[in-house]
DRENVOTOR-47749 format. One record per residue (C-alpha): residue number from 1; residue in one letter; x, y, z. Coordinates in Angstrom, 3 decimals. Example, Ala and Ser with C-alpha at 12.3 -4.5 7.8 and 13.67 -1.06 7.14 Angstrom:
<node 1 "a" <12.300 -4.500 7.800>>
<node 2 "s" <13.670 -1.060 7.140>>
***
This chain:
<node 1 "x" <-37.299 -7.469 -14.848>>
<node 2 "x" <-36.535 -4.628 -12.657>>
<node 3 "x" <-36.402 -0.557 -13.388>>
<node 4 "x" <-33.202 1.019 -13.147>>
<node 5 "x" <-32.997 5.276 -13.496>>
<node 6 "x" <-29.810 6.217 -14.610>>
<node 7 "x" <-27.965 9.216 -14.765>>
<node 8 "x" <-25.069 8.940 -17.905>>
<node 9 "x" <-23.354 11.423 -20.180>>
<node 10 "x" <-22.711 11.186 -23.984>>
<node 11 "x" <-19.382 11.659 -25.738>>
<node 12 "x" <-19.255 15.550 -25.875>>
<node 13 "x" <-20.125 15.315 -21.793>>
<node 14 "x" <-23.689 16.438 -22.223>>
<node 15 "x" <-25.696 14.494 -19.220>>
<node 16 "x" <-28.750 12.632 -20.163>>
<node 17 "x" <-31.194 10.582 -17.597>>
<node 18 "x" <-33.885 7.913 -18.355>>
<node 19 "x" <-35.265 4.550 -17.304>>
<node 20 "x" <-34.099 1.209 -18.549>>
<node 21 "x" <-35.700 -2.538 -17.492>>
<node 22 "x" <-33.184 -4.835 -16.955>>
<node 23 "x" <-32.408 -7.848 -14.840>>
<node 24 "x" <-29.755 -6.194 -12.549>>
<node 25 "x" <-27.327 -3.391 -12.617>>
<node 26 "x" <-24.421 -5.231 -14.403>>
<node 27 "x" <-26.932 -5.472 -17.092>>
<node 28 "x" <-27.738 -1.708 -16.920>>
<node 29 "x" <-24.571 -1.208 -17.135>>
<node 30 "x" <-23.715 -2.509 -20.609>>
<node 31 "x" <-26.818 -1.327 -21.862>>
<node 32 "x" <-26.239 2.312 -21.170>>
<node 33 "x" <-22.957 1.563 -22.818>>
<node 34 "x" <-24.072 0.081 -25.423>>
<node 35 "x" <-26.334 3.016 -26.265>>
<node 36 "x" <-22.747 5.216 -26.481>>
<node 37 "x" <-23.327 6.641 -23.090>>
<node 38 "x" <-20.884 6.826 -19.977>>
<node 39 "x" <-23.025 6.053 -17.032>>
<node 40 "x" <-22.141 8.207 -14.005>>
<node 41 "x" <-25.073 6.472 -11.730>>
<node 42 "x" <-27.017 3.706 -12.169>>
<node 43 "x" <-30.163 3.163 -9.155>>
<node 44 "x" <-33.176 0.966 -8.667>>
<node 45 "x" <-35.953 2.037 -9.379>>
<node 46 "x" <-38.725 0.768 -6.699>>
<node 47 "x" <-42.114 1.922 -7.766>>
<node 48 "x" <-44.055 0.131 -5.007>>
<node 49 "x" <-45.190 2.125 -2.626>>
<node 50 "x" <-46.492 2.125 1.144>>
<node 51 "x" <-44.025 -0.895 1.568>>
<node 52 "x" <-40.434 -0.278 3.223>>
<node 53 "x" <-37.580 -0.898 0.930>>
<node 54 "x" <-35.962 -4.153 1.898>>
<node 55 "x" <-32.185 -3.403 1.645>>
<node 56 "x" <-32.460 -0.745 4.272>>
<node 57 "x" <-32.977 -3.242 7.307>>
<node 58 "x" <-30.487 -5.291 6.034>>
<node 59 "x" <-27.679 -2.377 5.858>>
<node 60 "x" <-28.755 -2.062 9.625>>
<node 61 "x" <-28.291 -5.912 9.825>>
<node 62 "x" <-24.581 -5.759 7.665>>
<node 63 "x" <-23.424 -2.685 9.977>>
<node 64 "x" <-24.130 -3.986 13.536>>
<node 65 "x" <-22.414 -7.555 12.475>>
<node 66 "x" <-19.452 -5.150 11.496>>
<node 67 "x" <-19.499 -3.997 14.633>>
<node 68 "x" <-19.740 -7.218 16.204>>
<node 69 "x" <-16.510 -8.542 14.145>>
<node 70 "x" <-14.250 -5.363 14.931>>
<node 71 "x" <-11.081 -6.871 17.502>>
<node 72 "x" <-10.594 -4.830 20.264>>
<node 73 "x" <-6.974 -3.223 19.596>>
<node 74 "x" <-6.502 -4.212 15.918>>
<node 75 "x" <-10.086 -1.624 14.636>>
<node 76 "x" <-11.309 -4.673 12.749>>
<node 77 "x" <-8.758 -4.297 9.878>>
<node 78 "x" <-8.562 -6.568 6.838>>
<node 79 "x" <-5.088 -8.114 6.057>>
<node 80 "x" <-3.181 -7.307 2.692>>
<node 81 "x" <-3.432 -10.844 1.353>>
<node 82 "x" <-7.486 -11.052 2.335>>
<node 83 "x" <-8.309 -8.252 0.318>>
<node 84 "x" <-5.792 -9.678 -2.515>>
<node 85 "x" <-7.583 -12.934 -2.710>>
<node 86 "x" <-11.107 -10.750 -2.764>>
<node 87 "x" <-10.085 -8.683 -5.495>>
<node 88 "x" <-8.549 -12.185 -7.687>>
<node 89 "x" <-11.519 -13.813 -6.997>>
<node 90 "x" <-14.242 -11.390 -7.882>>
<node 91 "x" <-12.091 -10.665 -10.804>>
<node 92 "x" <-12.260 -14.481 -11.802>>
<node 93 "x" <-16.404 -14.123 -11.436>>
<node 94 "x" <-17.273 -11.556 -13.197>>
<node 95 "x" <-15.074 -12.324 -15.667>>
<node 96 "x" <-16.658 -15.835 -15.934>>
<node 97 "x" <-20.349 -13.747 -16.563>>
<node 98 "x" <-21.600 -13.640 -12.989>>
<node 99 "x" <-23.101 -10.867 -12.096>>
<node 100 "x" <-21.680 -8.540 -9.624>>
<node 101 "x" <-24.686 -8.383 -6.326>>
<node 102 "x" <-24.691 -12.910 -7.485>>
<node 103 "x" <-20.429 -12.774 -7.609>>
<node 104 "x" <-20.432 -11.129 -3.761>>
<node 105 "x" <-23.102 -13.137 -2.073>>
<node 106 "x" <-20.774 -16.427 -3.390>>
<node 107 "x" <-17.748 -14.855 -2.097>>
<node 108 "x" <-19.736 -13.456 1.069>>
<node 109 "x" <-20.664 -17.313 2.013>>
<node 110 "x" <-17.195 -19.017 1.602>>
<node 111 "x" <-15.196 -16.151 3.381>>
<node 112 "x" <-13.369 -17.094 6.112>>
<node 113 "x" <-12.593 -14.031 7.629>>
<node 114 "x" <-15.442 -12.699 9.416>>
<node 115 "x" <-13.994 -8.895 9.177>>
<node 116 "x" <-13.851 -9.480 4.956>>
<node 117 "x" <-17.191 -11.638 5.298>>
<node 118 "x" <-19.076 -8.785 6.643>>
<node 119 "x" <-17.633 -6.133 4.976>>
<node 120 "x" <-18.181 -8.101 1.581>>
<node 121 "x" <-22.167 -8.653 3.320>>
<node 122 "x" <-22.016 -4.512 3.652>>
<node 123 "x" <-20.381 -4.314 -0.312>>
<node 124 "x" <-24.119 -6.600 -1.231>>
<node 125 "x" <-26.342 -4.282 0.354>>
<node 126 "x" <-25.295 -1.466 -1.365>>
<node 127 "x" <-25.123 -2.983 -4.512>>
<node 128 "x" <-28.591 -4.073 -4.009>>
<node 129 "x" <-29.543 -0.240 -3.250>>
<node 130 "x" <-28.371 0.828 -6.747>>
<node 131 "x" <-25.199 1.899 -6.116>>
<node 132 "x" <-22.329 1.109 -8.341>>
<node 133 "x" <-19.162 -1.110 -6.770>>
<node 134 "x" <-17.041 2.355 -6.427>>
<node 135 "x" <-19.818 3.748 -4.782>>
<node 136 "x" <-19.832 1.129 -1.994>>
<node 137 "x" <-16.461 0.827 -1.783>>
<node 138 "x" <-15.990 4.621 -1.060>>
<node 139 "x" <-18.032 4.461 1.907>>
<node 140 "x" <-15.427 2.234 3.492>>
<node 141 "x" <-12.067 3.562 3.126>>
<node 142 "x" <-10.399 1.977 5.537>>
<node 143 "x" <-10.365 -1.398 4.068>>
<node 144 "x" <-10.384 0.215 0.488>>
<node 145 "x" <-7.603 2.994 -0.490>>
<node 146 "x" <-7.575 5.594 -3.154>>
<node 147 "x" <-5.935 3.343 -5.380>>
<node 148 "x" <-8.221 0.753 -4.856>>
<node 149 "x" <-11.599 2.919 -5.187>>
<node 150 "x" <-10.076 4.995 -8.165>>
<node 151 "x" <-8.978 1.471 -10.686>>
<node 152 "x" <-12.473 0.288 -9.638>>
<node 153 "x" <-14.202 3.303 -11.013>>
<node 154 "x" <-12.429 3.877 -14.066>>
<node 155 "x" <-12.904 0.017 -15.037>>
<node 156 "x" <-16.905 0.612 -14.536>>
<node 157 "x" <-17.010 3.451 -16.630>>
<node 158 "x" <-14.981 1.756 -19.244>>
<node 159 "x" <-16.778 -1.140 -19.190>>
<node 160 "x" <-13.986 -3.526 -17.985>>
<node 161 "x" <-14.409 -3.834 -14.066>>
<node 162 "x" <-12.879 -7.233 -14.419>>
<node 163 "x" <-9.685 -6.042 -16.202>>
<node 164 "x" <-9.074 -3.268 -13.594>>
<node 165 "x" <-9.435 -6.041 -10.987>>
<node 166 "x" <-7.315 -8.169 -12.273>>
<node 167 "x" <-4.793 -5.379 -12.812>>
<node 168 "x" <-5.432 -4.485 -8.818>>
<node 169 "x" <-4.355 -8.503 -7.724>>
<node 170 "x" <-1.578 -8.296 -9.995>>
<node 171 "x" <-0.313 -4.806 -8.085>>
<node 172 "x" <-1.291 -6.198 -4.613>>
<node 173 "x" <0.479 -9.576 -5.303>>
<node 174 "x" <3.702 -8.270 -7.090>>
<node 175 "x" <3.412 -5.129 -3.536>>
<node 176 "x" <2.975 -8.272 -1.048>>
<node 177 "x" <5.863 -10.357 -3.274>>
<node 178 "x" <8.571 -7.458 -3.119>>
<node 179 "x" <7.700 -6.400 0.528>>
<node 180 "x" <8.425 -10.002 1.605>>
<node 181 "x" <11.749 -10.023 0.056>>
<node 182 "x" <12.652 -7.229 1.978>>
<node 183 "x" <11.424 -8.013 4.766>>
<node 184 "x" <13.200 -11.597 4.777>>
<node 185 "x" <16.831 -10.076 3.854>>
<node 186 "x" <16.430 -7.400 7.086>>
<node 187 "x" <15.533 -10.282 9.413>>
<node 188 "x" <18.698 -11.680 9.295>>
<node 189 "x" <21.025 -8.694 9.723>>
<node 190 "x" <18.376 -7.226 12.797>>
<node 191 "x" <18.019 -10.569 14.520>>
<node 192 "x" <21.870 -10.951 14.629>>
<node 193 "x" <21.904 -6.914 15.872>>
<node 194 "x" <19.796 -8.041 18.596>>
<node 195 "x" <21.567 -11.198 19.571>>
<node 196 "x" <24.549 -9.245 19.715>>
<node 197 "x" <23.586 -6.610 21.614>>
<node 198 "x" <22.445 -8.902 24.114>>
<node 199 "x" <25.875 -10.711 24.135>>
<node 200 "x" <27.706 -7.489 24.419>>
<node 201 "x" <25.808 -6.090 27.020>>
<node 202 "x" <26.089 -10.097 28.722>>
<node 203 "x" <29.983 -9.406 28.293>>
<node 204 "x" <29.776 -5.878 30.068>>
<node 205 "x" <28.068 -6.377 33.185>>
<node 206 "x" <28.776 -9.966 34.003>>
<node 207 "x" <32.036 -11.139 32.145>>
<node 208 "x" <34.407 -8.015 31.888>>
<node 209 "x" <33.996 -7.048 35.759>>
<node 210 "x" <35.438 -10.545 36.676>>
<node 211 "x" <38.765 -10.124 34.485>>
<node 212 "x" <38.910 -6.663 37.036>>
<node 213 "x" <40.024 -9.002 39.831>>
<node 214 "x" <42.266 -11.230 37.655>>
<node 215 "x" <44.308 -8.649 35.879>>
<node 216 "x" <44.610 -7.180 39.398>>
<node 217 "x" <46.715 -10.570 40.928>>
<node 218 "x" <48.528 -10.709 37.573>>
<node 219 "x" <49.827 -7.036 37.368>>
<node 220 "x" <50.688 -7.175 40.871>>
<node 221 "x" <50.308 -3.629 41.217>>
<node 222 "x" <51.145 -2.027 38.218>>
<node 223 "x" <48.670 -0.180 36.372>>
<node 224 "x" <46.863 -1.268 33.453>>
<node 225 "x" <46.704 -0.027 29.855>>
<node 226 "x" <44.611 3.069 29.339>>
<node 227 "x" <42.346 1.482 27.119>>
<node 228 "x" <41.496 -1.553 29.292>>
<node 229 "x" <40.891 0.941 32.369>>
<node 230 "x" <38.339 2.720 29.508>>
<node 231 "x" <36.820 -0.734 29.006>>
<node 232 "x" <36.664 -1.569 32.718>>
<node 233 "x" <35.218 1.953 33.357>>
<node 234 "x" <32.790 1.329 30.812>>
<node 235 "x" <31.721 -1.819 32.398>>
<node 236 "x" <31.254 -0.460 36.045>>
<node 237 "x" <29.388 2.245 34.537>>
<node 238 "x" <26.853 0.342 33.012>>
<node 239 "x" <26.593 -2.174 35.960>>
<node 240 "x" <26.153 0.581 38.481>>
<node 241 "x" <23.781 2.498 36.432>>
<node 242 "x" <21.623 -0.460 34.936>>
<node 243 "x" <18.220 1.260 35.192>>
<node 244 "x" <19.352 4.172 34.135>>
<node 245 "x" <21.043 2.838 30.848>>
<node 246 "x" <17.573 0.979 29.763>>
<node 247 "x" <15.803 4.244 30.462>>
<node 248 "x" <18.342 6.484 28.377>>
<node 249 "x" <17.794 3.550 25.164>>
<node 250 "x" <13.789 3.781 25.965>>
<node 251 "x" <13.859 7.444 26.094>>
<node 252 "x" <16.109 7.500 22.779>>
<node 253 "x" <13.546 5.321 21.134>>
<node 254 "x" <10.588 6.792 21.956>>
<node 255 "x" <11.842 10.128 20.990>>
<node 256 "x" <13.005 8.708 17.554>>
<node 257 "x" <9.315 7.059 16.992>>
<node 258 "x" <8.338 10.511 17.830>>
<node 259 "x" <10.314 12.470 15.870>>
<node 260 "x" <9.723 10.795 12.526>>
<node 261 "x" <6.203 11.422 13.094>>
<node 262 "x" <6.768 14.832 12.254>>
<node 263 "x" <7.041 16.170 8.755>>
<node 264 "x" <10.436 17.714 8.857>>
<node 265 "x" <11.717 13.782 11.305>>
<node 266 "x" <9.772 11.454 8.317>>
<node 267 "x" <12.066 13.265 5.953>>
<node 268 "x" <15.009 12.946 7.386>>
<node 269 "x" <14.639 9.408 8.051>>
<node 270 "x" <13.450 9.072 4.483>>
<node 271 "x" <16.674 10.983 3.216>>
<node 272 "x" <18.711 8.704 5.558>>
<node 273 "x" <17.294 5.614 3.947>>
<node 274 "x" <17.939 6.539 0.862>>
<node 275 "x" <21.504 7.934 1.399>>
<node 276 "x" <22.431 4.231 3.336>>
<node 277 "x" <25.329 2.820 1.721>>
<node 278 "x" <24.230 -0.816 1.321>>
<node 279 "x" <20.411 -0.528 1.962>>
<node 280 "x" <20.169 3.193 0.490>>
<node 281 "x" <20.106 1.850 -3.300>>
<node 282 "x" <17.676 -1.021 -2.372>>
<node 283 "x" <15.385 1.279 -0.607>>
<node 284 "x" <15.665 3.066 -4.069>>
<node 285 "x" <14.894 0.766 -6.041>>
<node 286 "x" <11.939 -0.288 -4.205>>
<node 287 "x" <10.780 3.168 -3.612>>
<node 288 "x" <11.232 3.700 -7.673>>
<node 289 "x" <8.842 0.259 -8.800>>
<node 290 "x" <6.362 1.396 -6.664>>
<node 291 "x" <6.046 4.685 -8.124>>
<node 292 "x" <6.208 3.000 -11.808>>
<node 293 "x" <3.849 0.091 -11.104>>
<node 294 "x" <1.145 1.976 -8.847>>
<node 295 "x" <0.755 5.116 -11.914>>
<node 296 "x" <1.431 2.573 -14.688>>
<node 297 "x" <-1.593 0.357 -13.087>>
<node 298 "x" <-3.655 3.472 -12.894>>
<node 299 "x" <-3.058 4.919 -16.128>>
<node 300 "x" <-3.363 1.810 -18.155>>
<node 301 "x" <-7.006 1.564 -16.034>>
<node 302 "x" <-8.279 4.661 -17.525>>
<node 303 "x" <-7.188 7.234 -14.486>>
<node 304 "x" <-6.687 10.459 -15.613>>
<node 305 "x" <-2.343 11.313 -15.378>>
<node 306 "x" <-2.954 14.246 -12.760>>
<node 307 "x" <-5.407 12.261 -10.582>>
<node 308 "x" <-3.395 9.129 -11.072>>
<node 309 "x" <0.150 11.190 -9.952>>
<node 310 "x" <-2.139 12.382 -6.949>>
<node 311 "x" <-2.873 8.743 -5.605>>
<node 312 "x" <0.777 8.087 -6.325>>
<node 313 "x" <1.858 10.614 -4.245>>
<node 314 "x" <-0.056 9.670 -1.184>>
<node 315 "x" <0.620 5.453 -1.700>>
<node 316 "x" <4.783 6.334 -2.445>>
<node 317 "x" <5.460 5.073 1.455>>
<node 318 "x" <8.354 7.798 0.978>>
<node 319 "x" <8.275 11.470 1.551>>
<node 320 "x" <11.484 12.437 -0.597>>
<node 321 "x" <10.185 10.788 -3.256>>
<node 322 "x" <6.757 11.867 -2.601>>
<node 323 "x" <7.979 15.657 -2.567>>
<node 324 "x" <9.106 14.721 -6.539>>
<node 325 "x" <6.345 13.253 -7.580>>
<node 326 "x" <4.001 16.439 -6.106>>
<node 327 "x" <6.838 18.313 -8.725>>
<node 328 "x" <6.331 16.015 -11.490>>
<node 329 "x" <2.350 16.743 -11.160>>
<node 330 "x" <2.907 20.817 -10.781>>
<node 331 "x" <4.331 20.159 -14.173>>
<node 332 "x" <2.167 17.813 -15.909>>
<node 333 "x" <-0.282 20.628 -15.012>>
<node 334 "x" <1.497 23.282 -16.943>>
<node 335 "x" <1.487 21.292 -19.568>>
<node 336 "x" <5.536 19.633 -19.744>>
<node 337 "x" <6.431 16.174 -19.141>>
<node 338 "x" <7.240 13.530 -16.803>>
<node 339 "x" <10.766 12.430 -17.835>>
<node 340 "x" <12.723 15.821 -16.868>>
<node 341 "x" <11.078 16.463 -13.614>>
<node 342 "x" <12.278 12.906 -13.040>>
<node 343 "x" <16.318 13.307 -13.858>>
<node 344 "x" <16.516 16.509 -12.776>>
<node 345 "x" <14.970 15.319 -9.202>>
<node 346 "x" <18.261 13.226 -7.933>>
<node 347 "x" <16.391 10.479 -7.001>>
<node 348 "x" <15.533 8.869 -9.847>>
<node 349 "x" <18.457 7.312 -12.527>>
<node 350 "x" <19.119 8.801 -15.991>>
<node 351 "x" <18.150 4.881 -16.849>>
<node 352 "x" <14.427 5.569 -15.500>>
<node 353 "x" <13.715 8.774 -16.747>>
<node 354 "x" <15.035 8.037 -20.208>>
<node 355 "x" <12.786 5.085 -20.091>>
<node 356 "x" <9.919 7.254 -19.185>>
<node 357 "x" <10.915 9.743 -21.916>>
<node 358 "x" <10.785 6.864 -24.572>>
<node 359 "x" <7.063 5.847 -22.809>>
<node 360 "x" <5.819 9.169 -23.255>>
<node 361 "x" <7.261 9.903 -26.988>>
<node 362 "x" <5.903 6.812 -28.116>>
<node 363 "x" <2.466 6.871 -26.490>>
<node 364 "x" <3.483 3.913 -24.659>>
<node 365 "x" <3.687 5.403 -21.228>>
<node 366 "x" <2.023 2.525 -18.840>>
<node 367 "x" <4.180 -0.632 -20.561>>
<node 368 "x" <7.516 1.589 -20.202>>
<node 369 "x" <6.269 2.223 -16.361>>
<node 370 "x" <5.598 -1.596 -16.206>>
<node 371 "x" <8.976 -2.560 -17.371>>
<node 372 "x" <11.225 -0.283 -14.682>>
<node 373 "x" <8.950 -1.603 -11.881>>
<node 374 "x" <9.567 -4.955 -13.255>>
<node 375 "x" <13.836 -4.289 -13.900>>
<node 376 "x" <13.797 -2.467 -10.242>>
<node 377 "x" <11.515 -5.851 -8.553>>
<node 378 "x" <14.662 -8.242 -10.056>>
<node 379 "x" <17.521 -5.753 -8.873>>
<node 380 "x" <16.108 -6.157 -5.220>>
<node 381 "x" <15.283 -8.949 -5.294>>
<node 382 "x" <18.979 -10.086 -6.618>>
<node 383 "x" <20.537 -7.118 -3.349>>
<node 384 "x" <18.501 -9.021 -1.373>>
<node 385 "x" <19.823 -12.533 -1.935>>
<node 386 "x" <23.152 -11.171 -2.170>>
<node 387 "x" <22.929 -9.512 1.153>>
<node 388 "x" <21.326 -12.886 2.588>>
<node 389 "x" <24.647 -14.952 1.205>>
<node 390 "x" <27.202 -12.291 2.605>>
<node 391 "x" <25.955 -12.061 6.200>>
***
């Protein structure tokens, strides 16, 4: 048995601390929970003394094999699908009654990736310190987001950390699925824009300035068409200048990278997205499930609406329809709701915000937010294969 000190607060948020012998912290846990409180932090209790704490030369251990894993160039990042099959996975064990410190050392030893393996190794330690899982995660947030640390900490204060991981694989999965799509129905259309512009640029230097001589013998001195002269010119232009051409496009796309950089550039190019006339309603659409899923994921977890419209702001991946949601959470503050800010915004349908309308009347807010993101996934994913079949 091992003492844990906890620090927990009742129903009426009066804060309360004591002592409580358990086997680990997962059993703390539901204890404290059991006894009506909300535990707000859970430690170890180590009562023997002139002896050095064990975890903290392994935390030295966990961070200099961190170090050792980071690639030189990438920052020693962990790919979207790794820290999918993480979450799934822990999920799956702790929902089968392993503890959580038992649940990571298993997942620790069969990981692959040695980025994931010792940042899971780092996650460990700092469970074994008496931290809680939000706790650890928070000190790395750059393999962990907002989203990520907040679902985590509402599901251990309501006493269902696997649910809220399993609601975080679902999100990451159905993200990864979606992006995939779109990604697969622009390769086409780019890869033939860059074939192309090779051919055409082929054509112009090599191919056109030979039908120069040959329309030459055939007119036998008379001039040619204006608009084959313009083509010719054209051609001689771009042969005599060839350097100077590829620096003009490498100077025009460098200064576009640049530009949308910049607040005022990012929202243009966002605007321009959305205004396309074949892509702009896609890029919608996507734009619109990821606002519904990521604050319908959050919400049904336990986030609080203004903290969950917060993290949906910074994860939209859009800053027009990140400037809407910042309005929609101005007025959730002052007390009105989601739906008008919505339809009044431009951006999103009278569809969507009448479905959010009926969510909120009805108290049934995070299945109504489910069900657009779901209805938005199919409509891409039907543009998408009918933009693969007409190219």
């Amino acid at each position: 048995m091992s003492g844990y000190s906890y620090v927990a607060v009742d129903a009426a948020g009066r804060e309360t601390r004591g002592l409580i012998d358990v086997q680990d912290q997962g059993e703390a846990l539901r204890r404290i929970k059991e006894m009506g409180f909300f535990p707000t932090k859970v430690l170890a209790k180590h009562q023997t003394k002139g002896r050095e704490t064990p975890t903290v030369p392994s935390r030295r251990r966990v961070k200099r094999s961190v170090k050792a894993t980071t690639i030189p160039g990438l920052g020693g990042k962990v790919r979207q699908g790794t820290l999918t099959i993480f979450t799934r996975q822990l999920a799956t064990l702790i929902q089968a009654g392993m503890p959580l410190l038992r649940s990571l050392r298993t997942l620790q030893e069969q990981e692959a990736n040695p980025v994931m393996r010792a940042v899971i190794a780092d996650l460990a330690v700092s469970i074994e310190g008496g931290s809680s899982l939000a706790e650890a995660l928070a000190q790395r947030p750059k393999v962990f987001n907002r989203l990520y640390l907040n679902m985590v900490k509402a599901g251990e204060i309501g006493g269902a950390l696997e649910v809220a991981l399993n609601r975080l694989a679902e999100f990451m999965e159905k993200a990864r699925k979606i992006k995939g799509k779109i990604k697969s129905a622009l390769f086409y259309p780019c890869a033939v824009l860059v074939v192309a512009t090779a051919i055409l640029i082929l054509l112009t230097v090599y191919v056109v300035p030979k039908f120069k001589l040959v329309f030459a013998d055939l007119m036998e001195g008379k001039s040619l068409p204006a608009f084959t002269l313009f083509v010719l010119g054209i051609s001689e232009g771009i042969k005599n200048h060839l350097l100077m051409c590829g620096a003009l496009a490498a100077g025009f796309l460098v200064s576009w990278a640049i530009c949308i950089r910049t607040k005022f550039g990012r929202w243009v190019f966002d605007r321009l997205k959305l205004a396309l006339p074949i892509l702009g309603p896609v890029f919608r659409k996507v734009a619109i499930s990821r606002f519904a899923r990521t604050l319908g994921t959050l919400v049904s977890s336990g986030v609080p609406i203004l903290q969950a419209l917060t993290i949906v702001k910074e994860t939209a991946g859009n800053v027009v329809v990140g400037n809407v949601i910042s309005n929609v959470h101005e007025k959730v503050k002052q007390g009105d709701a989601i739906a008008p800010t919505l339809k009044a915004s431009g951006i999103f349908p009278a569809m969507i915000s009448g479905m959010v309308d009926v969510g909120e009347q009805t108290g049934a807010l995070p299945e109504m937010l489910m069900k657009i993101a779901d209805n938005c996934d199919e409509d891409v994913d039907n543009a998408a294969n009918a933009m693969t079949s007409l190219l």
